[in-house]
DRENLO-727383 format. One record per atom (N, C-alpha, C): x, y, z negated. Coordinates in steps of 0.1 Angstrom, whole numbers, padded with zeros to 4 digits, always signed. Each point is the difference from the previous one (the first is absolute). Layout:
N
XYZ;...
REM end
This chain:
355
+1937-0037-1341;-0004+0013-0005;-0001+0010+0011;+0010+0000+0005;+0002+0010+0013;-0012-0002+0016;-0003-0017-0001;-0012+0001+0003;-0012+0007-0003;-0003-0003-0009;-0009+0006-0007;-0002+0014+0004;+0010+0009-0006;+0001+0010-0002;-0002+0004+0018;+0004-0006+0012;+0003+0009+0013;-0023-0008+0001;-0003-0008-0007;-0009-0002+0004;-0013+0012-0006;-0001+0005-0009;-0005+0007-0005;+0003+0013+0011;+0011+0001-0002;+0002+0014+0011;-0009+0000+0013;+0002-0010+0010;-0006-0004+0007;-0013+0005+0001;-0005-0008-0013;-0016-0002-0001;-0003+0016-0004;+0008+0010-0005;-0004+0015-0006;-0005+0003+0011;+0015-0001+0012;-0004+0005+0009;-0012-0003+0013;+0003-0009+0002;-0015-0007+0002;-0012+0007-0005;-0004-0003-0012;-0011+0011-0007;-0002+0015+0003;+0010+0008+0001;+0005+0013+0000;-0009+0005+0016;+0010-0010+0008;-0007+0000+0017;-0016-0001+0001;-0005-0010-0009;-0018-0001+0000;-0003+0012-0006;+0003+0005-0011;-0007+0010-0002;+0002+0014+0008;+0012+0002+0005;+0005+0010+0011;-0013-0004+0009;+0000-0009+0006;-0012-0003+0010;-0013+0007-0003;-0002-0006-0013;-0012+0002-0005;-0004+0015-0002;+0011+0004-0001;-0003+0017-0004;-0002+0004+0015;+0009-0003+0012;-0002+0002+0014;-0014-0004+0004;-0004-0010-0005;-0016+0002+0007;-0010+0006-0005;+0002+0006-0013;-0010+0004-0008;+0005+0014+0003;+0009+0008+0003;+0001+0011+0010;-0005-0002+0009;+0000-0011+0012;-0007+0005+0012;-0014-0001-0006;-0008-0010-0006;-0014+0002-0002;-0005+0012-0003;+0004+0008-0009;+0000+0012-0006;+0000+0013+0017;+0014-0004+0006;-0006+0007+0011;-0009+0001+0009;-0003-0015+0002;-0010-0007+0007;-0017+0004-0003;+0001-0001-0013;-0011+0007-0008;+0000+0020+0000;+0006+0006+0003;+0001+0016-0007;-0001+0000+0021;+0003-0009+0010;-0003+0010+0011;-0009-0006+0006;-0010-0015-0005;-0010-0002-0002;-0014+0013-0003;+0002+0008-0012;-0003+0007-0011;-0005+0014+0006;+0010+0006+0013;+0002+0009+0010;-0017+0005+0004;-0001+0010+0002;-0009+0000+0005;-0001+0004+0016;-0008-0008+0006;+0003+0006+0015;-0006+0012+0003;+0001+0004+0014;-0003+0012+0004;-0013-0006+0003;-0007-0006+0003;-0017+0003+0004;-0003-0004-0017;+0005-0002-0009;-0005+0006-0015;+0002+0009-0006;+0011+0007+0003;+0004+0010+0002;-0007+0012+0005;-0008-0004+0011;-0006+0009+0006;-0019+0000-0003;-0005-0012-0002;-0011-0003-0010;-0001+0006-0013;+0008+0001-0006;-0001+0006-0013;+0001+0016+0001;+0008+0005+0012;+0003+0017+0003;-0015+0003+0004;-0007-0011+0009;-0018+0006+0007;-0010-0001-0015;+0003-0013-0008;-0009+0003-0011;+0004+0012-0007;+0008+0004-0004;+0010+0009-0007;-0010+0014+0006;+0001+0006+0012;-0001+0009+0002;-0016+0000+0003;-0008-0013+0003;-0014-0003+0002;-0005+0004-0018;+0005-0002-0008;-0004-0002-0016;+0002+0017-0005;+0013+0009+0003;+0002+0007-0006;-0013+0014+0006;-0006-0002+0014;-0005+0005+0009;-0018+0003-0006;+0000-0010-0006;-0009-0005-0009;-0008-0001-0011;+0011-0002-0008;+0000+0004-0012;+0007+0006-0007;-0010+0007-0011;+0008+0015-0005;-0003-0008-0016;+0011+0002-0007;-0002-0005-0014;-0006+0014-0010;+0002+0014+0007;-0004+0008-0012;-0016+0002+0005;-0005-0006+0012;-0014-0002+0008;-0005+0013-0003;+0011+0012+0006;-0006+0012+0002;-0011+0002+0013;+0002-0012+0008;-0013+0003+0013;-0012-0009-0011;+0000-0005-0008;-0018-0002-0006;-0004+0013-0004;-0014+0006+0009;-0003+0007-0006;-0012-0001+0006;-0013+0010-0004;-0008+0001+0001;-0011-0012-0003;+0005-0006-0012;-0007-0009-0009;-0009+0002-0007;-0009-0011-0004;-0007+0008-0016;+0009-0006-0011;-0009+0010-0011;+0010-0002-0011;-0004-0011-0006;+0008-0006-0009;-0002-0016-0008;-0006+0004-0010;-0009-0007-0004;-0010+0003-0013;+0002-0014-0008;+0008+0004-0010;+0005-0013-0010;-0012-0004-0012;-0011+0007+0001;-0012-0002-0012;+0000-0020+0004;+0000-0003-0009;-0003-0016-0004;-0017-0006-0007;-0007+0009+0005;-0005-0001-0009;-0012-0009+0006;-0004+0001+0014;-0006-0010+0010;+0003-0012+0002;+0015+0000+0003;+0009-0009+0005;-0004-0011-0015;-0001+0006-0008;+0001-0010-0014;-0014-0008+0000;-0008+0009+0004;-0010-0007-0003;-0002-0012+0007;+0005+0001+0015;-0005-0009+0011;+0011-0009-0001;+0016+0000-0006;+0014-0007+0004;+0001-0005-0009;+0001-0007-0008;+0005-0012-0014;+0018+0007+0000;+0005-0003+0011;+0014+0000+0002;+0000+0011-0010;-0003+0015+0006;-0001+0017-0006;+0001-0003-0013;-0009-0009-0006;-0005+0005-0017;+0015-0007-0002;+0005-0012+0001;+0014-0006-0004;+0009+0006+0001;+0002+0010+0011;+0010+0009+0001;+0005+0005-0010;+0015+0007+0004;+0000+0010-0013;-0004+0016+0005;+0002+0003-0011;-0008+0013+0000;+0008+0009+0013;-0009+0004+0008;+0008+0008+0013;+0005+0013-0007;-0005+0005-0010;+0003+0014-0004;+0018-0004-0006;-0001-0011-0007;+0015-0004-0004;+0007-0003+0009;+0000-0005+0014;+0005-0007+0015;+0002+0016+0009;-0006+0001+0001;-0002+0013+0015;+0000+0014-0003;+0012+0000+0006;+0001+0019-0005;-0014+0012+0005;-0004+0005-0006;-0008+0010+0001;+0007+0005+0012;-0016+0006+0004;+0001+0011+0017;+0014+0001+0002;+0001-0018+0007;+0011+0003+0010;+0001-0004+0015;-0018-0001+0000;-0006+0000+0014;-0006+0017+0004;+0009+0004+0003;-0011+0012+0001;-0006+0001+0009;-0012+0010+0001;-0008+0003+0015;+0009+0005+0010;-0010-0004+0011;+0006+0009+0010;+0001+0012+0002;+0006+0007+0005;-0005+0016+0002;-0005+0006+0013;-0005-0010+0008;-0013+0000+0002;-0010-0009+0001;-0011+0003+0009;-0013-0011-0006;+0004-0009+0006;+0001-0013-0008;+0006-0016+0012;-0015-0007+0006;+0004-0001+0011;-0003-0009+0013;-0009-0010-0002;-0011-0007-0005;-0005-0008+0005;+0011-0012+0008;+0002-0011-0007;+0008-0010+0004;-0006-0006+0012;-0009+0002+0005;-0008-0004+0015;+0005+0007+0013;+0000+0016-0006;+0000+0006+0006;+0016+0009-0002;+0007-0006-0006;+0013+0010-0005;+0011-0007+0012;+0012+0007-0007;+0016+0003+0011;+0001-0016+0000;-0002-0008-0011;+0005-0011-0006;-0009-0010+0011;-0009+0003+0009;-0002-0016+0009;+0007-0007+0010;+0003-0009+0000;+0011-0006+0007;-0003+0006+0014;+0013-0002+0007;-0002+0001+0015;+0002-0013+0012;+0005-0011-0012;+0004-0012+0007;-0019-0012-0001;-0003-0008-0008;-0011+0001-0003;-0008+0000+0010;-0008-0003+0007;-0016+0002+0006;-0005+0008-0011;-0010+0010+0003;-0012+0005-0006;-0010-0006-0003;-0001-0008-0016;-0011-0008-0001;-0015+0006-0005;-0011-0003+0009;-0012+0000-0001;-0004+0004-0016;-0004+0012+0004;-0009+0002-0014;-0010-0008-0006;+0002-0007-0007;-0008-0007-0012;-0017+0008-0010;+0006+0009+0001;-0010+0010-0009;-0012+0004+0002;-0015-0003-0001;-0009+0000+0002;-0006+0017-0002;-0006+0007+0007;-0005+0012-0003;-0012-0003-0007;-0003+0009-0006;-0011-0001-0011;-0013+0005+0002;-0009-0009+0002;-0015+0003+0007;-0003+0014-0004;-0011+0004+0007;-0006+0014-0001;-0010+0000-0014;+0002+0014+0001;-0013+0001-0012;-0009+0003+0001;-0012-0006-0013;-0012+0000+0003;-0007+0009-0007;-0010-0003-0001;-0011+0017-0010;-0002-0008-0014;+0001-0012-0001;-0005-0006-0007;+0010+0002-0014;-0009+0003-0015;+0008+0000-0007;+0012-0008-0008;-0013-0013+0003;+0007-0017-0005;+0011-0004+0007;+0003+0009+0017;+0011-0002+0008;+0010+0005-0002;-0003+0014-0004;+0015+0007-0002;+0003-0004-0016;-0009-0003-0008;+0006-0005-0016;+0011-0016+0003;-0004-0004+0010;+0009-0013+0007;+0012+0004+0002;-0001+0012+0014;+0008+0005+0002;+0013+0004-0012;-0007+0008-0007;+0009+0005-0011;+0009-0014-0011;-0011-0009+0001;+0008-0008-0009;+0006-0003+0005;+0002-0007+0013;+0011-0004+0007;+0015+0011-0001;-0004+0013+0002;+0010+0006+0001;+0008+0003-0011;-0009-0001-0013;+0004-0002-0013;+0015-0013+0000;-0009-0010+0004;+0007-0013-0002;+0014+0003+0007;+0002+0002+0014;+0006+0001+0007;+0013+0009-0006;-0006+0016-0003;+0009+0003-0010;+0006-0007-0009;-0008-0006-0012;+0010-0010-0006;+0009-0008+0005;-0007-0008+0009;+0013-0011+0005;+0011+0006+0009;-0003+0012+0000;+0017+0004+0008;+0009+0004-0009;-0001+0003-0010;+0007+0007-0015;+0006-0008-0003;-0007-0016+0003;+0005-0015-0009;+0020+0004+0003;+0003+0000+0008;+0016+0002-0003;+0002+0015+0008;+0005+0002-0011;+0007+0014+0001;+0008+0003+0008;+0012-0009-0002;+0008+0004+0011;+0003-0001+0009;-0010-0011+0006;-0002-0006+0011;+0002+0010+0018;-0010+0015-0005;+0009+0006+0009;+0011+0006+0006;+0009+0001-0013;+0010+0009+0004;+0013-0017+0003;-0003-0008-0004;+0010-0014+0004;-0005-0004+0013;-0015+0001+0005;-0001+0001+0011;+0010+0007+0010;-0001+0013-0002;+0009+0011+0005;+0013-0007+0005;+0004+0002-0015;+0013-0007-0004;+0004-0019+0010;-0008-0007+0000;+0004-0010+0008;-0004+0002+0015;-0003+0010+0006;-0008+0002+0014;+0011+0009+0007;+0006+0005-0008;+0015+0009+0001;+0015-0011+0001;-0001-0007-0012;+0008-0013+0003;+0000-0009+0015;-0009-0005-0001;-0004-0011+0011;+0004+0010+0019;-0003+0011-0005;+0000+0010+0012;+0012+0001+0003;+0011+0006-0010;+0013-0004+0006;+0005-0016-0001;-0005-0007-0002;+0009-0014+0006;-0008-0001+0011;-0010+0002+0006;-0006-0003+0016;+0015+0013+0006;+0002+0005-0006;+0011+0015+0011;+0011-0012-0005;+0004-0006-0007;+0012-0001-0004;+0003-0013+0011;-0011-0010-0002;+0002-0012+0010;-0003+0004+0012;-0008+0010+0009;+0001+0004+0013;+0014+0006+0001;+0008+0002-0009;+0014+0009+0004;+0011-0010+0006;-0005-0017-0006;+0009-0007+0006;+0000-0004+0015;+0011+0001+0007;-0004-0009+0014;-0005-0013-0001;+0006-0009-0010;-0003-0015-0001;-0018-0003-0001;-0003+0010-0007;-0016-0002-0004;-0005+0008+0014;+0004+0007+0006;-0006+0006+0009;-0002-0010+0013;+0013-0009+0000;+0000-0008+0011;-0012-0012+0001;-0010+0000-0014;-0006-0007-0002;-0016+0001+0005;+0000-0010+0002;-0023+0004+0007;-0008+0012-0009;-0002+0006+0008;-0014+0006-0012;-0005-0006-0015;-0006-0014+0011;-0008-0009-0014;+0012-0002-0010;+0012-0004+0003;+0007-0007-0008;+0002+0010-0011;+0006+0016+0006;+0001+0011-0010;-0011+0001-0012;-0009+0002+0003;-0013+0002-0010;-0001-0013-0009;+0000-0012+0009;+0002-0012-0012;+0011+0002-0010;+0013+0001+0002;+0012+0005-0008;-0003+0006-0005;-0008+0014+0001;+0003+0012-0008;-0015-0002-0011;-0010-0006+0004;-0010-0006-0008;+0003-0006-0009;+0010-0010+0001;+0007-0011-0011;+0006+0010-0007;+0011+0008+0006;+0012+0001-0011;-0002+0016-0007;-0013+0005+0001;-0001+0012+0000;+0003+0005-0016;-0007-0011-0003;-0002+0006-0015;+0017-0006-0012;+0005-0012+0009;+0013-0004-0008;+0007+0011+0003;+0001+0006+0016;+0011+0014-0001;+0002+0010-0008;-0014+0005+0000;-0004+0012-0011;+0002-0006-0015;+0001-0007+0000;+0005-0006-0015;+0015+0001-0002;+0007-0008+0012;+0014-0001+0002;+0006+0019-0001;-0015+0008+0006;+0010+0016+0001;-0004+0007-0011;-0009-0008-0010;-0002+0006-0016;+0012-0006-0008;+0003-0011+0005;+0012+0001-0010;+0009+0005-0001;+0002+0003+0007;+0009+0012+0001;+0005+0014-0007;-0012+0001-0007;-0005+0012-0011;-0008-0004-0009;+0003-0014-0004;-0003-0003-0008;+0012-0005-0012;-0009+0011-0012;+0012-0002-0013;+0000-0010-0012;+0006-0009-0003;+0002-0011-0004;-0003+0003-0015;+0007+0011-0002;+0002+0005-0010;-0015+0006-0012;-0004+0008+0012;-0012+0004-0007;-0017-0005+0007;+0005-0012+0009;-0013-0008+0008;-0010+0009+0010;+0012+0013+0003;-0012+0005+0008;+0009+0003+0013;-0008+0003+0008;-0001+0006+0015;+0005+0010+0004;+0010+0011+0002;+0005+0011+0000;-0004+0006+0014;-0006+0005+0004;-0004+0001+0014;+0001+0021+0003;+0011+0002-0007;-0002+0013+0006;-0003+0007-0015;-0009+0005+0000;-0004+0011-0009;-0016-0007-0005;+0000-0013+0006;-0011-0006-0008;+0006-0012-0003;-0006-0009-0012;+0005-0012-0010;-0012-0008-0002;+0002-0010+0004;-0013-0005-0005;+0005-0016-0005;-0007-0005-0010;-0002-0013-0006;-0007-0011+0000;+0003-0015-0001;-0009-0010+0004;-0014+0005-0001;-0005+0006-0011;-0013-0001-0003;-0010+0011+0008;+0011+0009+0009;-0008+0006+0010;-0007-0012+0012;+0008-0013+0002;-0006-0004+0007;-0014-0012-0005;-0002+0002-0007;-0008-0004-0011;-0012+0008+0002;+0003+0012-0003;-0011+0016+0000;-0002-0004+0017;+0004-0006+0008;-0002+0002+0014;-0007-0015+0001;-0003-0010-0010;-0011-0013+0003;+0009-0009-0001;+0015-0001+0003;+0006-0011-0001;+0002-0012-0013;-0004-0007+0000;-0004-0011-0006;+0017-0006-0007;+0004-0008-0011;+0010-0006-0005;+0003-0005+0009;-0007-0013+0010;+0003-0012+0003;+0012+0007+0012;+0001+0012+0002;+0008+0008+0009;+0011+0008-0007;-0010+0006-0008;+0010+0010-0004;+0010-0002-0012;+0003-0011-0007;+0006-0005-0007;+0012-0008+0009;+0000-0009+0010;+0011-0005+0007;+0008+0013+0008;-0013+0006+0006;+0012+0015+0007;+0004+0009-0008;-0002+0002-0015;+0006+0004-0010;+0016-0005-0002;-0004-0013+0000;+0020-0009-0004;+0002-0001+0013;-0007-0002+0012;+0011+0002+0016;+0009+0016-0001;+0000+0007-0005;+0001+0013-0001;+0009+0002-0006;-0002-0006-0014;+0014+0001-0008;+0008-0011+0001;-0002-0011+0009;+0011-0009+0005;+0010+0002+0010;-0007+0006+0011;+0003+0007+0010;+0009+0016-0003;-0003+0003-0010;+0009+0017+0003;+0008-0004-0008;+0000-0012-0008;+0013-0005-0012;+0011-0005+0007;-0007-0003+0013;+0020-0005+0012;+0004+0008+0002;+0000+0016+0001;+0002+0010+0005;+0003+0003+0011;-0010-0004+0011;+0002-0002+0011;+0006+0012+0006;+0010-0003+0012;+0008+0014+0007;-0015+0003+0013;+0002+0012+0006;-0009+0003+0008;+0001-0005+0014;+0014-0006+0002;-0003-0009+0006;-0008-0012-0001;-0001-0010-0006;-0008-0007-0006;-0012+0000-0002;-0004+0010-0005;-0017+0000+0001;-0005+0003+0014;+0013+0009+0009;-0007-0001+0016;+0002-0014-0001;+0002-0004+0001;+0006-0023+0007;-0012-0006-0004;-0005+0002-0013;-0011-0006-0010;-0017+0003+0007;+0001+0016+0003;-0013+0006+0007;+0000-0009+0013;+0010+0001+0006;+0000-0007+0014;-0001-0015-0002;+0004-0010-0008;-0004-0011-0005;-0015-0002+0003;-0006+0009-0011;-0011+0000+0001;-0008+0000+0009;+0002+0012+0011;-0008+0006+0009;+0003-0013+0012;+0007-0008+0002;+0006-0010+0012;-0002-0013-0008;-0011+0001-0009;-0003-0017-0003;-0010-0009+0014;+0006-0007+0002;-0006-0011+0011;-0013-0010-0005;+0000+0001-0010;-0011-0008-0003;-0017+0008-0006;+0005+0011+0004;-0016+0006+0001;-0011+0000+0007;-0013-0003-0003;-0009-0006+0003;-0004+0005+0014;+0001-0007+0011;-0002+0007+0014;+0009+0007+0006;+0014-0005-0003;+0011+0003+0011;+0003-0007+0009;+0002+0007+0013;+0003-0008+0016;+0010-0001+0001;+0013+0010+0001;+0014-0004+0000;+0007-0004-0012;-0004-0012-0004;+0006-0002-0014;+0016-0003+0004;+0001-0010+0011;+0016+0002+0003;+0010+0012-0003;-0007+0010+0008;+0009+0014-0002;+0000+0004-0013;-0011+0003-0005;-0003+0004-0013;+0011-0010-0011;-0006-0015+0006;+0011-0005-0011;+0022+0003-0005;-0003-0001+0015;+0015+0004+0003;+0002+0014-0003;-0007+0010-0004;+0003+0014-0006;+0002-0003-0012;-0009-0005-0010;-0002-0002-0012;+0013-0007-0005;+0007-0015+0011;+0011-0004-0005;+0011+0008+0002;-0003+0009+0006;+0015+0014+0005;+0000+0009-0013;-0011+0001-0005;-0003+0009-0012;+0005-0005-0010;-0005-0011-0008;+0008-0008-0007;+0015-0004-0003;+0006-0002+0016;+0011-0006-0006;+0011+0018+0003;-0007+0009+0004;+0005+0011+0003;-0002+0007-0018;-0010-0003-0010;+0006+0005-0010;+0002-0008-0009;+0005-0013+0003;+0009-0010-0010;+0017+0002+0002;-0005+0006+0016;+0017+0001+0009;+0005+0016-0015;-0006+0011+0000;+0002+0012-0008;+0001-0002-0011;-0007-0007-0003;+0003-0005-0015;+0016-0007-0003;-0001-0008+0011;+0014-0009-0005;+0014+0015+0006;-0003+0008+0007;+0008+0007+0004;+0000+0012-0013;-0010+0006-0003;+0001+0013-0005;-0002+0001-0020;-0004-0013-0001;-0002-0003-0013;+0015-0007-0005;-0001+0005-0017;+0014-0009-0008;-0011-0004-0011;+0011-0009-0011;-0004-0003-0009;-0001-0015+0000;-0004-0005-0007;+0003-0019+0001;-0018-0001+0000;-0011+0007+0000;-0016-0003-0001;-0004+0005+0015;+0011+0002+0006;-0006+0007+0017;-0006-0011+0007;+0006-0014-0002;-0006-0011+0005;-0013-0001-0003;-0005+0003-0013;-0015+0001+0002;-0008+0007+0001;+0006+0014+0006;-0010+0008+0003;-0010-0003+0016;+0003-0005+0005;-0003-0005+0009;-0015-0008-0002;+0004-0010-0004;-0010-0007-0006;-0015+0006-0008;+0007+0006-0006;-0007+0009-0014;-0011+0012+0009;+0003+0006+0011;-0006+0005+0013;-0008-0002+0004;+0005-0013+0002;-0013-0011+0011;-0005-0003-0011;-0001-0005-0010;-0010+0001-0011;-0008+0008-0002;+0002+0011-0001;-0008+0012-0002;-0011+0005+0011;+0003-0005+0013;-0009-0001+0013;-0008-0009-0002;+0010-0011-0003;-0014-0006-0001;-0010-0005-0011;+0001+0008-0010;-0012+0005-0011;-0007+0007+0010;+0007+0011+0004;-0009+0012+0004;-0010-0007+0013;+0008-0008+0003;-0014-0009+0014;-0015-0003-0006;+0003-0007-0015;-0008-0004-0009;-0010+0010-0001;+0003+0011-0002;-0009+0013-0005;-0008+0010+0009;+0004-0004+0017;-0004+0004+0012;-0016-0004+0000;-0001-0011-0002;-0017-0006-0002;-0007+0006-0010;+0008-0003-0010;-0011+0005-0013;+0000+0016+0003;+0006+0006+0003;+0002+0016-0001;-0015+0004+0014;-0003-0005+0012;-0009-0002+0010;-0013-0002-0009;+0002-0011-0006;-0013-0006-0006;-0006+0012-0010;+0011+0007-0011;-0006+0008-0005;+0000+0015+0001;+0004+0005+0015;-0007+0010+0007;-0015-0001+0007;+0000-0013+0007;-0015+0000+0005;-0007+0001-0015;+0001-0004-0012;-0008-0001-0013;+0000+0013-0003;+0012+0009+0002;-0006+0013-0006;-0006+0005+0012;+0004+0000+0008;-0009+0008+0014;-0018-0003-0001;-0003-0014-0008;-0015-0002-0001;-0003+0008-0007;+0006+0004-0012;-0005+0008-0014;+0000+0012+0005;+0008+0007+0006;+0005+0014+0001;+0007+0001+0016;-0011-0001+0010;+0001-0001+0015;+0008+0014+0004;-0003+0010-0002;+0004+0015+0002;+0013+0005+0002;+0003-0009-0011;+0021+0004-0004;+0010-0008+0009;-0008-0009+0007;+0017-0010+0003;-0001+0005+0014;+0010+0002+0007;+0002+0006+0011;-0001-0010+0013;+0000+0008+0012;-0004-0015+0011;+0013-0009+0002;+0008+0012+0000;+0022-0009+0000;-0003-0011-0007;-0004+0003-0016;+0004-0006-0008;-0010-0019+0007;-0014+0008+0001;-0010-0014+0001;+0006-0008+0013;+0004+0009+0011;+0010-0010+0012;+0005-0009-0007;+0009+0005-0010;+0013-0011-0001;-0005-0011-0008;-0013+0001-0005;+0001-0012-0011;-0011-0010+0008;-0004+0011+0011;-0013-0011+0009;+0010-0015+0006;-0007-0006+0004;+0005-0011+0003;-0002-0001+0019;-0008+0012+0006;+0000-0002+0012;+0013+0010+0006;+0005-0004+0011;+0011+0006+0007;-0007+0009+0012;
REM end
């Protein structure tokens, strides 16, 4: 019996020591992991140049947009020519009344306004001058229909100019925002313009969400509001505007910190696989500094037991928004055929496909 009994003892203790152990290594892993987790000082200091590159940049109450035209929300063109429009719901029920207002003074000519890039080449005017006139009656009755017509087809979307405005103003500060970094600056000419041609239009998306409200599906931009179906009134087609509708409300539903959305913009802007990059090496290796620099923040500045997938849930949302970079090109050149006048040269750079 007394065997027994010193054998059991034995064996408690025995057990007692494994688990002591076991709790000893599952401490060190835990530390092993949390200074892992650390963020170093050149991430540290990456995130301080986006940080101050982004804030430099962008203004969320977008007191510098000005000198725009005003948005003209009539549907009543847009319906005729869009299928999407007539399905819609009613913009009068969606979009708050005059909450684009004019400017208070006369806006700029998008060709010719504050809003043209300075990074950009100056691309060749497209626009044909309009032959001379003749004495002849049957000529100028030509004349006139044409200008008839021409009137019509620029009406076709309404609000095509003032989103013009509106994206030519966007795109403008992320060309200041990515020239603010050294990393991008250290880069070729060519390579900059390929980068900022690809990622131009995912940024400005990434810096709308930002003021974008979950709650009531609109855009808060200051003292102006606007709703999907403005970009609708502006020619944009479902096959677009319905996926960047739910990237929008997937994306502001993580509640991303503002760190984060710099990490995300710069993601974007330092993708290696865009069409006609020379230093893909460098480039690549920025993009993996970017990445594991806001997985590193994440695991450092986030709690909760779902922080592990925020991460993931991120890079998901990029890369939808990759998806939407093509189609979004494709159907600017489509409204630029319909309504040549409104889309600005910034805008036509970035979706051209020459560098």
């Amino acid at each position: 019996m007394k065997k027994q009994y010193w054998y059991f003892c034995v064996l408690a203790v025995v057990m007692s020591e494994e688990k002591v152990q076991e709790r000893r290594i599952r401490i060190k892993k835990n530390k092993m992991r949390n200074s892992l987790m650390q963020l170093s000082s050149q991430q540290q200091e990456m995130i301080e140049e986006l940080l101050s590159g982004h804030r430099s940049t962008f203004d969320p109450a977008f007191s510098h947009f000005s000198g725009f035209r005003p948005m003209d929300r009539n549907t009543s063109s847009v319906s005729e020519y869009n299928q999407y429009a007539r399905e819609a719901c009613d913009p009068r029920n969606i979009c708050p009344e005059n909450t684009c207002t004019a400017a208070t003074e006369p806006a700029s000519h998008p060709r010719t306004s504050s809003y043209d890039c300075s990074f950009f080449p100056s691309s060749s005017s497209s626009s044909s001058s309009s032959s001379s006139s003749s004495s002849s009656s049957s000529l100028s009755h030509s004349h006139q229909k044409e200008d008839d017509e021409t009137d019509k087809r620029v009406s076709v979307f309404t609000a095509l100019p003032h989103v013009t405005d509106l994206s030519t103003y966007m795109i403008q500060n992320v060309i200041r925002f990515s020239k603010s970094l050294r990393f991008f600056r250290s880069l070729t000419i060519e390579d900059q313009i390929t980068l900022l041609k690809g990622a131009s239009f995912e940024m400005m998306q990434i810096r709308f969400n930002m003021v974008f409200n979950v709650n009531t599906s609109m855009w808060e931009c200051g003292p102006i509001t606007y709703c999907i179906d403005d970009a609708v009134r502006a020619g944009f087609q479902s096959v677009l505007v319905d996926p960047l509708f739910k990237f929008h409300h997937t994306l502001r539903k993580l509640d991303l910190q503002e760190e984060e959305y710099v990490l995300i913009q710069a993601i974007s802007l330092f993708s290696p696989d865009r069409p006609g990059v020379q230093q893909y090496d460098v480039i690549d290796d920025l993009h993996e500094n970017l990445g594991l620099a806001l997985k590193t923040w994440i695991d450092c500045k986030r709690t909760g037991p779902e922080k592990h997938l925020l991460y993931p849930k991120v890079m998901a949302c990029l890369t939808e928004m990759r998806t939407m970079t093509e189609e979004y090109s494709k159907q600017v050149l489509h409204i630029q055929d319909i309504q040549p006048d409104d889309i600005s040269p910034l805008i036509m750079e970035v979706v051209s496909k020459d560098v």
